[in-house]
BALOBA-1460 file (C-alpha; in Angstrom, 3 decimals):
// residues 311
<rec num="1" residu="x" x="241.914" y="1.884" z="159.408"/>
<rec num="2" residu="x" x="240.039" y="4.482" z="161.637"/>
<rec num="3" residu="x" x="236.619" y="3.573" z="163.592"/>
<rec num="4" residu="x" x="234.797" y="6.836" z="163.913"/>
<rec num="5" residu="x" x="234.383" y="7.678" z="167.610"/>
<rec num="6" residu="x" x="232.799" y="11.557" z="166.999"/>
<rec num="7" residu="x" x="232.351" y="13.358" z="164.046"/>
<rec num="8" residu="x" x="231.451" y="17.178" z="163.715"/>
<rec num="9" residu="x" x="229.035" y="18.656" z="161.098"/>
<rec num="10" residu="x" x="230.438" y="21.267" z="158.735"/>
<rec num="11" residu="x" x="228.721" y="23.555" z="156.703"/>
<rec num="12" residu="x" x="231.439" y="21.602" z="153.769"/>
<rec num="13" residu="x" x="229.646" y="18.656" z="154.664"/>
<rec num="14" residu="x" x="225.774" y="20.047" z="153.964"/>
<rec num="15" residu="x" x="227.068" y="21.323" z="150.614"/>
<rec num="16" residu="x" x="228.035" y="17.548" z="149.515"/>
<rec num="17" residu="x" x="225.121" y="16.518" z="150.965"/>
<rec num="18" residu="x" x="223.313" y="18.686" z="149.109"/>
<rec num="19" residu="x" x="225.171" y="17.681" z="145.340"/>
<rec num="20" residu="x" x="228.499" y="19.950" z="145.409"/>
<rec num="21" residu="x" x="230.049" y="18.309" z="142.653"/>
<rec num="22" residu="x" x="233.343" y="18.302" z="144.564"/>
<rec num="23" residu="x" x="233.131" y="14.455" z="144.830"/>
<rec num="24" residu="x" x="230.074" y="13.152" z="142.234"/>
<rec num="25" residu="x" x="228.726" y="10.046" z="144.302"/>
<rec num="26" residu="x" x="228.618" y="7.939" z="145.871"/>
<rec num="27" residu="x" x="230.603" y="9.918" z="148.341"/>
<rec num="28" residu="x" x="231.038" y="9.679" z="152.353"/>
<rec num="29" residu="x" x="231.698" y="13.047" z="153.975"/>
<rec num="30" residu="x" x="233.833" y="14.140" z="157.552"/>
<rec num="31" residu="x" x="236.563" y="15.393" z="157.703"/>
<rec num="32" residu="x" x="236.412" y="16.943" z="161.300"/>
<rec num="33" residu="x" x="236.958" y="13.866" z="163.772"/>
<rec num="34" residu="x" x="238.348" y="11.457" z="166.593"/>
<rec num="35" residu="x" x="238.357" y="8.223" z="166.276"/>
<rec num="36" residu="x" x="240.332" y="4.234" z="167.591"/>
<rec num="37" residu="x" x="242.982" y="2.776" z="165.474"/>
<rec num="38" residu="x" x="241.548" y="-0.486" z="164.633"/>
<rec num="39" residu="x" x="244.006" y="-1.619" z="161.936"/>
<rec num="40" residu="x" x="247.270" y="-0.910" z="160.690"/>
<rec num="41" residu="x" x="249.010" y="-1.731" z="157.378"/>
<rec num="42" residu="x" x="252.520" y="-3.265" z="156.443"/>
<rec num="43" residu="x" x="255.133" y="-1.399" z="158.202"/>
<rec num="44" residu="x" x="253.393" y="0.284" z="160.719"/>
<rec num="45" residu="x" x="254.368" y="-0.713" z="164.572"/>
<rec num="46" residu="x" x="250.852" y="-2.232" z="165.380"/>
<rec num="47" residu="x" x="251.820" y="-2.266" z="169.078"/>
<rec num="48" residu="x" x="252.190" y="1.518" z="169.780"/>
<rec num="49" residu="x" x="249.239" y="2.413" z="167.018"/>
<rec num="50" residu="x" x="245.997" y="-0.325" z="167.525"/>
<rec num="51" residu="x" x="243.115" y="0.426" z="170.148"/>
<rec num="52" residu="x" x="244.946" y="4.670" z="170.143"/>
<rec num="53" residu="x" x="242.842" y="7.523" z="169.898"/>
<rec num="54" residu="x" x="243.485" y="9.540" z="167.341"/>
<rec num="55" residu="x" x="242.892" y="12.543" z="164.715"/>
<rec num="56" residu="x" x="244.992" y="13.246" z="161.850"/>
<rec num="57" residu="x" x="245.548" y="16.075" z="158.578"/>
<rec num="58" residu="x" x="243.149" y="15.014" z="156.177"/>
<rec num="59" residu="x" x="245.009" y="16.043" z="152.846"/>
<rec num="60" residu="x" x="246.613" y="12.517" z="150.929"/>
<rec num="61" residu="x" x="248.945" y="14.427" z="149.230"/>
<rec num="62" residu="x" x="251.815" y="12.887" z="145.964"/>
<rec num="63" residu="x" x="254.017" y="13.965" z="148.546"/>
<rec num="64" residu="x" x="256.604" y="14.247" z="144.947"/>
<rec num="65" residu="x" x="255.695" y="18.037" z="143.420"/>
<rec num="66" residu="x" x="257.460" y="21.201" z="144.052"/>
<rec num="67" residu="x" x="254.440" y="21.962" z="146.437"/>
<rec num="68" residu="x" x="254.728" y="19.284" z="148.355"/>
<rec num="69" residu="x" x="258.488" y="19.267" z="148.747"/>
<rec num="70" residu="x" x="258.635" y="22.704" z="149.774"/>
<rec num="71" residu="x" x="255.954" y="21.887" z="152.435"/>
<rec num="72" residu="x" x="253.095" y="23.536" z="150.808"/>
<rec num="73" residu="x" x="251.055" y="20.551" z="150.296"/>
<rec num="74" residu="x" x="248.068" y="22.531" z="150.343"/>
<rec num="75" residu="x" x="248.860" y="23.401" z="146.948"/>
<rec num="76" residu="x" x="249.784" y="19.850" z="145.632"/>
<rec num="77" residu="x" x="247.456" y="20.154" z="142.148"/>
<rec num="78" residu="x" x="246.679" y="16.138" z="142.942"/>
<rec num="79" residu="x" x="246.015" y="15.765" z="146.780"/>
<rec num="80" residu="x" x="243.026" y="14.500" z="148.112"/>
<rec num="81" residu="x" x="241.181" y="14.691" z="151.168"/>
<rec num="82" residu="x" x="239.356" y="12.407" z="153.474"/>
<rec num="83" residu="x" x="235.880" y="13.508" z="153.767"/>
<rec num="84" residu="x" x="235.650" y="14.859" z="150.215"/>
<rec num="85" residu="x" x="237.560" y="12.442" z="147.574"/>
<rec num="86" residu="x" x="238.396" y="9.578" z="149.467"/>
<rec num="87" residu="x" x="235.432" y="8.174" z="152.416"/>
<rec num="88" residu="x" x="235.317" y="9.802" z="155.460"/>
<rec num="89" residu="x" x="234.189" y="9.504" z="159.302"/>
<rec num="90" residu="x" x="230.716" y="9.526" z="158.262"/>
<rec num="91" residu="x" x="231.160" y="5.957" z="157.543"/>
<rec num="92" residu="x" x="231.593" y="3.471" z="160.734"/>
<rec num="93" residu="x" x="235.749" y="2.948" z="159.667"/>
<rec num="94" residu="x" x="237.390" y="4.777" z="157.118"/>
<rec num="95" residu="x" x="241.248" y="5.195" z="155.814"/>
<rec num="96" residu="x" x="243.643" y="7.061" z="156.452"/>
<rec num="97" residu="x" x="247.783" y="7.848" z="156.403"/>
<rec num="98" residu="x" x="249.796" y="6.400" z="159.291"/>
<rec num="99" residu="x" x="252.363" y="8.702" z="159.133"/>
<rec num="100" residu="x" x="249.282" y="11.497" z="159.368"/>
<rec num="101" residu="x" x="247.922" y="10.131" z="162.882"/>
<rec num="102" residu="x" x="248.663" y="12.229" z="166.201"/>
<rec num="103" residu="x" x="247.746" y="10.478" z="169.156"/>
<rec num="104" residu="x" x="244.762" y="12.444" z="171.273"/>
<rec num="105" residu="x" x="246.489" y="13.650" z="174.640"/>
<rec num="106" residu="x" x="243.975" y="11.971" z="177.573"/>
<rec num="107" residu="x" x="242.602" y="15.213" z="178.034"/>
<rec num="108" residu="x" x="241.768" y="16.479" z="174.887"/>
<rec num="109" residu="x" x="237.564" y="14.385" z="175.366"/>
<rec num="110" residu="x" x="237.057" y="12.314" z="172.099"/>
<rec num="111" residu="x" x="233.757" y="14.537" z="171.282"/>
<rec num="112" residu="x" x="236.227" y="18.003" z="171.411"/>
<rec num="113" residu="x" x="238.430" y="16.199" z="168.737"/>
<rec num="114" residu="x" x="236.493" y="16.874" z="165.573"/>
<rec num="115" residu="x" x="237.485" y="20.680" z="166.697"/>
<rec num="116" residu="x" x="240.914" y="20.210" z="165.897"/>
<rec num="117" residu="x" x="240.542" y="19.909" z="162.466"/>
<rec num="118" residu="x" x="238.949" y="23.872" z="162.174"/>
<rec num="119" residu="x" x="241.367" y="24.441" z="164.741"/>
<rec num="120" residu="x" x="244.236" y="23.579" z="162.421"/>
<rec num="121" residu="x" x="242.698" y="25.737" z="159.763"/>
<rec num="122" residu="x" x="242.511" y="29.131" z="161.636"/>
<rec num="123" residu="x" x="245.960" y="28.544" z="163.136"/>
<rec num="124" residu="x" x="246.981" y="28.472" z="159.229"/>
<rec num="125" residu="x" x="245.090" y="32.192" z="159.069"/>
<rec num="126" residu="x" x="246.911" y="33.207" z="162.134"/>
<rec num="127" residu="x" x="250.184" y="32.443" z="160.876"/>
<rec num="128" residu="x" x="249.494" y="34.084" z="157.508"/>
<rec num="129" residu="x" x="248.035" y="37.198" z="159.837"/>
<rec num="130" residu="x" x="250.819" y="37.690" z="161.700"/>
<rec num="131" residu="x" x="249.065" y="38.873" z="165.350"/>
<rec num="132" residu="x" x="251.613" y="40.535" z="167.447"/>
<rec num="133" residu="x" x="251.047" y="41.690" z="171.124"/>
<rec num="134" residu="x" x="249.156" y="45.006" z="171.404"/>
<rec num="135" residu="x" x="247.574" y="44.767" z="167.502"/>
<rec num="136" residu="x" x="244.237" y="45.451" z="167.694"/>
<rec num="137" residu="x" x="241.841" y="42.543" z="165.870"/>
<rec num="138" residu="x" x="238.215" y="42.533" z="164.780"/>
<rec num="139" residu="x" x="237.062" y="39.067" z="163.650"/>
<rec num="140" residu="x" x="234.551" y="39.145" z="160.906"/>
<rec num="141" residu="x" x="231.806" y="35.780" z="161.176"/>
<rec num="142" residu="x" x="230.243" y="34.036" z="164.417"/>
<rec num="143" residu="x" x="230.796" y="30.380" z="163.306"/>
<rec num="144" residu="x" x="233.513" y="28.085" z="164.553"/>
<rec num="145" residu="x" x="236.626" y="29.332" z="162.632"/>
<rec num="146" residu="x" x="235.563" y="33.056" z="163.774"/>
<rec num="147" residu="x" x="235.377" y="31.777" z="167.632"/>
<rec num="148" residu="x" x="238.957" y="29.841" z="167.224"/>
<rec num="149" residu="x" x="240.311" y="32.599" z="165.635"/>
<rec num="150" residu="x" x="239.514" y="35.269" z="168.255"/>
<rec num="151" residu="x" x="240.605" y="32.499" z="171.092"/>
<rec num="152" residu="x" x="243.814" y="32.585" z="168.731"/>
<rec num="153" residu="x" x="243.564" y="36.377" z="169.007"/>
<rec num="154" residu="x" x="243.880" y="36.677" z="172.572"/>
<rec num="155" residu="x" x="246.558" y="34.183" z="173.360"/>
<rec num="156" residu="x" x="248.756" y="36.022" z="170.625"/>
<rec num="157" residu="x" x="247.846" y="38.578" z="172.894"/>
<rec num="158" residu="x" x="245.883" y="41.086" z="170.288"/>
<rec num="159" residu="x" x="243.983" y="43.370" z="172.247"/>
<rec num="160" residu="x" x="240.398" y="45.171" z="172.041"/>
<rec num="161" residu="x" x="239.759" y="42.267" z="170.018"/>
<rec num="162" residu="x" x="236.119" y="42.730" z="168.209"/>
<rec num="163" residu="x" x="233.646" y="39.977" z="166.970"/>
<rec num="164" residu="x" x="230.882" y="40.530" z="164.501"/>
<rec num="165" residu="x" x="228.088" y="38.105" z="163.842"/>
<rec num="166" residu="x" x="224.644" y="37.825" z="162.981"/>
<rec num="167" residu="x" x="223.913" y="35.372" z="165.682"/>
<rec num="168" residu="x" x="223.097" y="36.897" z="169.497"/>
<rec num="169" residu="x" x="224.011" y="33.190" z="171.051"/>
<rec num="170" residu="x" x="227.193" y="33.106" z="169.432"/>
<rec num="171" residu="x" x="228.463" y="36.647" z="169.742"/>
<rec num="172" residu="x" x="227.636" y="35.973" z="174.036"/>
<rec num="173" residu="x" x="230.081" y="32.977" z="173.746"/>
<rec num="174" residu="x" x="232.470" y="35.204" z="171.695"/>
<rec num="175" residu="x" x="232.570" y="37.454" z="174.485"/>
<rec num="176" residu="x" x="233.123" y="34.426" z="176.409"/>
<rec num="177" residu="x" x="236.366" y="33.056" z="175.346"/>
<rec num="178" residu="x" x="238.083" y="36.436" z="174.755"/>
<rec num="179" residu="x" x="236.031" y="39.239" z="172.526"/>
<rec num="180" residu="x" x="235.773" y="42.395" z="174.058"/>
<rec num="181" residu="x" x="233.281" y="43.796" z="171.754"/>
<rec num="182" residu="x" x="230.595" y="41.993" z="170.037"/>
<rec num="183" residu="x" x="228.829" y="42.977" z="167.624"/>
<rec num="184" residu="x" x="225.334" y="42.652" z="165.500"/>
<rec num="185" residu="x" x="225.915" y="43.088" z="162.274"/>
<rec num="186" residu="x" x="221.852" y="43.069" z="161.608"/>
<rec num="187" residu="x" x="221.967" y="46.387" z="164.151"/>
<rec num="188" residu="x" x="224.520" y="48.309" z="162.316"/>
<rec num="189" residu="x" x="224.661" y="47.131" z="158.664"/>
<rec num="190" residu="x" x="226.544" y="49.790" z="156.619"/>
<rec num="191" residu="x" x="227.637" y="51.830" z="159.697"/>
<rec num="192" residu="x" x="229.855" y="48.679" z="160.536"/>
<rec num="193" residu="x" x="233.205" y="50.795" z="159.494"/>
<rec num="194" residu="x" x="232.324" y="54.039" z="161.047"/>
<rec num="195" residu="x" x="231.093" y="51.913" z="164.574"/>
<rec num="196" residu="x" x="234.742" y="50.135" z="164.413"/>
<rec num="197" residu="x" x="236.968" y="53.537" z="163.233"/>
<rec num="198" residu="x" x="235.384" y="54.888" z="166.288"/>
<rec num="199" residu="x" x="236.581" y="52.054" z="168.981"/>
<rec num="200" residu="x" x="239.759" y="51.182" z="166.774"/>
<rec num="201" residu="x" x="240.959" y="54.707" z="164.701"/>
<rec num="202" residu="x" x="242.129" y="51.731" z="162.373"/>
<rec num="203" residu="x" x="242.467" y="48.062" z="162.794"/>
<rec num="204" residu="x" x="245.977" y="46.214" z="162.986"/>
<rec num="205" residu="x" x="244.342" y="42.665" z="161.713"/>
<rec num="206" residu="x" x="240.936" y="41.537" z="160.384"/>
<rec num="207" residu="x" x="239.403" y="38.026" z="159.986"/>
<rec num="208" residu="x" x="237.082" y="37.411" z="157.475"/>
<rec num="209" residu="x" x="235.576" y="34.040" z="158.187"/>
<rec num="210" residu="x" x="232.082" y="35.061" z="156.897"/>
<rec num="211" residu="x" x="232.201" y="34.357" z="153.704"/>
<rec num="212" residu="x" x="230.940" y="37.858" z="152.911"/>
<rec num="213" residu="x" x="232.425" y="39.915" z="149.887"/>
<rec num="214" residu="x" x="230.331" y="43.339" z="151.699"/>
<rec num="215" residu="x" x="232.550" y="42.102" z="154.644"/>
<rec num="216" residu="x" x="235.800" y="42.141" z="153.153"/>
<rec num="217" residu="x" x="234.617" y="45.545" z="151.308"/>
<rec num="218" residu="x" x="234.092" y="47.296" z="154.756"/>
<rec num="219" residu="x" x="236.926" y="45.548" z="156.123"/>
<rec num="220" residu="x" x="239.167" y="47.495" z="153.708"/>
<rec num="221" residu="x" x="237.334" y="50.304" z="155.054"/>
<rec num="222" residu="x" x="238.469" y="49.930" z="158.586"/>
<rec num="223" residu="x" x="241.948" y="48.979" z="158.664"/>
<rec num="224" residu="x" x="244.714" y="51.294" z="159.548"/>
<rec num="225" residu="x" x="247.700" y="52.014" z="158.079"/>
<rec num="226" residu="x" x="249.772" y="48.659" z="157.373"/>
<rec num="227" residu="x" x="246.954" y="46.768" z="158.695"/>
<rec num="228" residu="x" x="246.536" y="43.148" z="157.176"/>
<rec num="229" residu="x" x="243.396" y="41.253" z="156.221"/>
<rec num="230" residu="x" x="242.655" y="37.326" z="155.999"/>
<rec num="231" residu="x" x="240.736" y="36.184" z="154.146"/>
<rec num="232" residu="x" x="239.135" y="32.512" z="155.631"/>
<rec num="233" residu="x" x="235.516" y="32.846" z="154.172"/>
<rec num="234" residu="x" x="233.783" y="30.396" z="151.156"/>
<rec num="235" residu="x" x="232.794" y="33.051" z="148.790"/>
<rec num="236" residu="x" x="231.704" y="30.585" z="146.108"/>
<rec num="237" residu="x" x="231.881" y="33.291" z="142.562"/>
<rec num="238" residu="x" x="231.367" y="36.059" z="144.452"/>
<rec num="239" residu="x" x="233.814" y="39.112" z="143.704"/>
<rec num="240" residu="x" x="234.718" y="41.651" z="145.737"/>
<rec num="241" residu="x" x="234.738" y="45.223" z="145.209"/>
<rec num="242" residu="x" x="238.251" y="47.059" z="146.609"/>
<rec num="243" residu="x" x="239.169" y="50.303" z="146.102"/>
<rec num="244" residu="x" x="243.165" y="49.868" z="144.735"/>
<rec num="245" residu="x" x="244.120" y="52.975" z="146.176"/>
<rec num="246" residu="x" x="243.155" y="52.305" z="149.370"/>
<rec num="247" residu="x" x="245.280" y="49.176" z="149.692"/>
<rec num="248" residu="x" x="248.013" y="51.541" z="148.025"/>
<rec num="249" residu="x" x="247.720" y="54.545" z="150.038"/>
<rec num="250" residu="x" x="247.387" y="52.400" z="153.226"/>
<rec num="251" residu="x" x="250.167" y="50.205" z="153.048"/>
<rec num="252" residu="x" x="247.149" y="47.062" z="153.221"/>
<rec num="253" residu="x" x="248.537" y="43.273" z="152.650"/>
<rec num="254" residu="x" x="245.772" y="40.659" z="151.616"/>
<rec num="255" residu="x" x="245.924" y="37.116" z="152.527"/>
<rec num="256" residu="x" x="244.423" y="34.230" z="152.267"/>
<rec num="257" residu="x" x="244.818" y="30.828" z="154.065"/>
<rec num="258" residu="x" x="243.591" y="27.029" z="152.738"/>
<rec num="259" residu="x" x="243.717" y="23.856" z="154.527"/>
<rec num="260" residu="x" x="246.337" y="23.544" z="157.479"/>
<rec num="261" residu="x" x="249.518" y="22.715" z="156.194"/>
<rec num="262" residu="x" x="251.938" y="22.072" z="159.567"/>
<rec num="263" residu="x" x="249.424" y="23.132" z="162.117"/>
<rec num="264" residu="x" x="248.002" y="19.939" z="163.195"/>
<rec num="265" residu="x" x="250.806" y="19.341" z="166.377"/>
<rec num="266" residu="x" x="250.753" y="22.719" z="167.240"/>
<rec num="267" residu="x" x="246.877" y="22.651" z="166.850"/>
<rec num="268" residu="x" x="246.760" y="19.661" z="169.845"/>
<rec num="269" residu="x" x="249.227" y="21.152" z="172.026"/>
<rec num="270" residu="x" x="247.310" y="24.259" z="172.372"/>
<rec num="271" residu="x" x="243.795" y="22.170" z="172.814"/>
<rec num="272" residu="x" x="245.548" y="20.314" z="175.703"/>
<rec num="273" residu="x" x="247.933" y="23.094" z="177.610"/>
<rec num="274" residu="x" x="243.868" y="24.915" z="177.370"/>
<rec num="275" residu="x" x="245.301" y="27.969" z="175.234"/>
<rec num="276" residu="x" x="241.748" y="27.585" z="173.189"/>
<rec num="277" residu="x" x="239.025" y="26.201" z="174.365"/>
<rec num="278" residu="x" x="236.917" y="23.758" z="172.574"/>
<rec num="279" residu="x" x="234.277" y="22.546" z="174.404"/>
<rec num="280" residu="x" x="231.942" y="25.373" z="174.960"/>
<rec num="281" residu="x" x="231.655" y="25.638" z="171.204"/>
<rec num="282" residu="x" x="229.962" y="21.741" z="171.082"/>
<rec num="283" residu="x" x="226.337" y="23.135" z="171.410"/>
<rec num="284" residu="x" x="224.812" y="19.973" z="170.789"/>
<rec num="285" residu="x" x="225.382" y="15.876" z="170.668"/>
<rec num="286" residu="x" x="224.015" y="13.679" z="168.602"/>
<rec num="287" residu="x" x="224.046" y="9.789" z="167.950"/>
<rec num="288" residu="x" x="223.960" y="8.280" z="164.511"/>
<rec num="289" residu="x" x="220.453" y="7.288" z="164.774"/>
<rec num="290" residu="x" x="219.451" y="11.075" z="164.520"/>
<rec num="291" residu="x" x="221.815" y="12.280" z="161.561"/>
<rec num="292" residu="x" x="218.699" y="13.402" z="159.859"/>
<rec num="293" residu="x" x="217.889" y="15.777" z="162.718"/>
<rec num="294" residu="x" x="221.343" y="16.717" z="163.341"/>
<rec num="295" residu="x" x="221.967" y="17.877" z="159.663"/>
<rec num="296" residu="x" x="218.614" y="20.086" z="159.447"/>
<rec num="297" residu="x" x="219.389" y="21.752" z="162.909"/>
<rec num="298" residu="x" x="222.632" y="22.614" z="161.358"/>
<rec num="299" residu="x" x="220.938" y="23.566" z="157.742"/>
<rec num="300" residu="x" x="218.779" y="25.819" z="159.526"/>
<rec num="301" residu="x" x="221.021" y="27.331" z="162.509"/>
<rec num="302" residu="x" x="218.217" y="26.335" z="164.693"/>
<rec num="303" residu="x" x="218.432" y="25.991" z="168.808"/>
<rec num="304" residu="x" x="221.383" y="27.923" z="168.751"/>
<rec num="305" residu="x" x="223.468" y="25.789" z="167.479"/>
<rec num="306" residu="x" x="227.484" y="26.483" z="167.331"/>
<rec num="307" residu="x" x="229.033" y="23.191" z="166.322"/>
<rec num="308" residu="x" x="227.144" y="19.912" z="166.476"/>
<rec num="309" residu="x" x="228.917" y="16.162" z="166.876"/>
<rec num="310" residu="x" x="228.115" y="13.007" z="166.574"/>
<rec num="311" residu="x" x="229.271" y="10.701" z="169.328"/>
């Protein structure tokens, strides 16, 4: 049993909140967190385990399917997830796996440790992306996954890395922790591929963490020859529109990434050696007593907001 010591918002989280029938109620959301062991079940060594901080991989797999055996649990057809189907850090304690837990190195701060969840996820993308030295990478969405993924960028050592955003407070702090361009999508709308072609002459790898099928669309646009896009976006039913013979003719490869299967360790080591950064992207705290305030600044984007926690 975890006690919730900080819990981040996600835009996942306003979507329950707001009837995604994921879950059906009564439901508790968060799944991005740090929290105290406070008890341990039968067979677990209580000693090394009660009063530790921790975070762990959400995803309560069968652990018995082809998926899961091969490692894939992310593709286990009956896994559920704390914070969705089974109560999350919403709630003052909450369940969880023992043999999920990673204990939070001392200086990893417990209000940077619902980062290491979205952390986990774009390391996922990156190993499905493939970033070599010298590629050059445009990231494609401002939010949290699009800052962690050009942080990921840079220490795979992608160069002339470019972020795109709508949001001027967010594309400065992009710039910040390793984007050499960034750009306004609400200043360049459809000239987006022509701007990049001119800085790039083709793009090695693209993020799409926008959730944007026009995105993707001009993405496809951009890329070079045996260039490779991820796809890391929500598009809900949205389809997008990609010309065949492009991805022929250009040697394209299309990806996608879900969840973080086997990123969570690597995802903590490279919080704590400082390889990404997570604490400029908390933009605001917030105790229990204001979740209504917290959840509408985060509804709206007000205030500049990047990722707010509760603490």
């Amino acid at each position: 049993m975890i006690e919730t010591l900080a819990a981040g918002i996600c835009a996942t989280d306003l979507e329950l909140i707001a009837g995604w029938d994921r879950t059906g109620y009564p439901s508790i959301p968060g799944h991005e967190w740090g929290g105290r062991v406070a008890e341990v079940g039968p067979g677990v060594d209580r000693r090394w385990w009660v009063g530790r901080t921790v975070v762990a991989d959400n995803v309560i797999t069968c652990g018995g399917c082809p998926a899961c055996r091969r490692g894939q649990w992310n593709a286990c057809p009956d896994s559920q997830e704390v914070g969705f189907e089974r109560p999350g850090a919403y709630g003052e304690f909450f369940l969880t796996r023992a043999d999920h837990l990673i204990a939070l190195p001392p200086n990893i701060p417990i209000e940077e440790a619902p980062l290491i969840e979205p952390l986990a996820v774009a390391l996922h993308g990156m190993d499905r992306l493939g970033v070599r030295p010298g590629h050059r990478g445009v990231v494609l969405g401002d939010g949290p996954i699009g800052l962690l993924c050009v942080q990921l960028m840079s220490a795979a050592g992608a160069q002339d890395i470019i972020l795109v955003g709508g949001h001027p407070e967010r594309l400065a702090l992009g710039a910040e922790l390793g984007a050499k361009r960034c750009v306004n999508y609400h200043h360049v709308g459809q000239d987006l591929p022509q701007q990049i072609l001119a800085w790039h002459g083709g793009t090695d790898r693209v993020v799409e963490a926008s959730g944007s099928v026009r995105a993707v669309e001009q993405a496809v646009e951009f890329l070079g020859q045996t260039g490779c896009l991820l796809v890391l976006g929500d598009y809900g039913k949205d389809r997008a529109a990609i010309p065949m013979l492009r991805l022929l003719h250009k040697n394209l490869t299309l990806v996608g990434a879900n969840a973080s299967p086997g990123t969570w360790h690597r995802a903590v080591e490279l919080a704590a050696a400082g390889m990404v950064r997570l604490g400029p992207m908390i933009t605001h705290r917030f105790d229990r007593g204001q979740f209504d305030r917290a959840i509408d600044l985060v509804r709206r984007k007000q205030d500049g907001v990047v990722k707010a926690v509760f603490v």
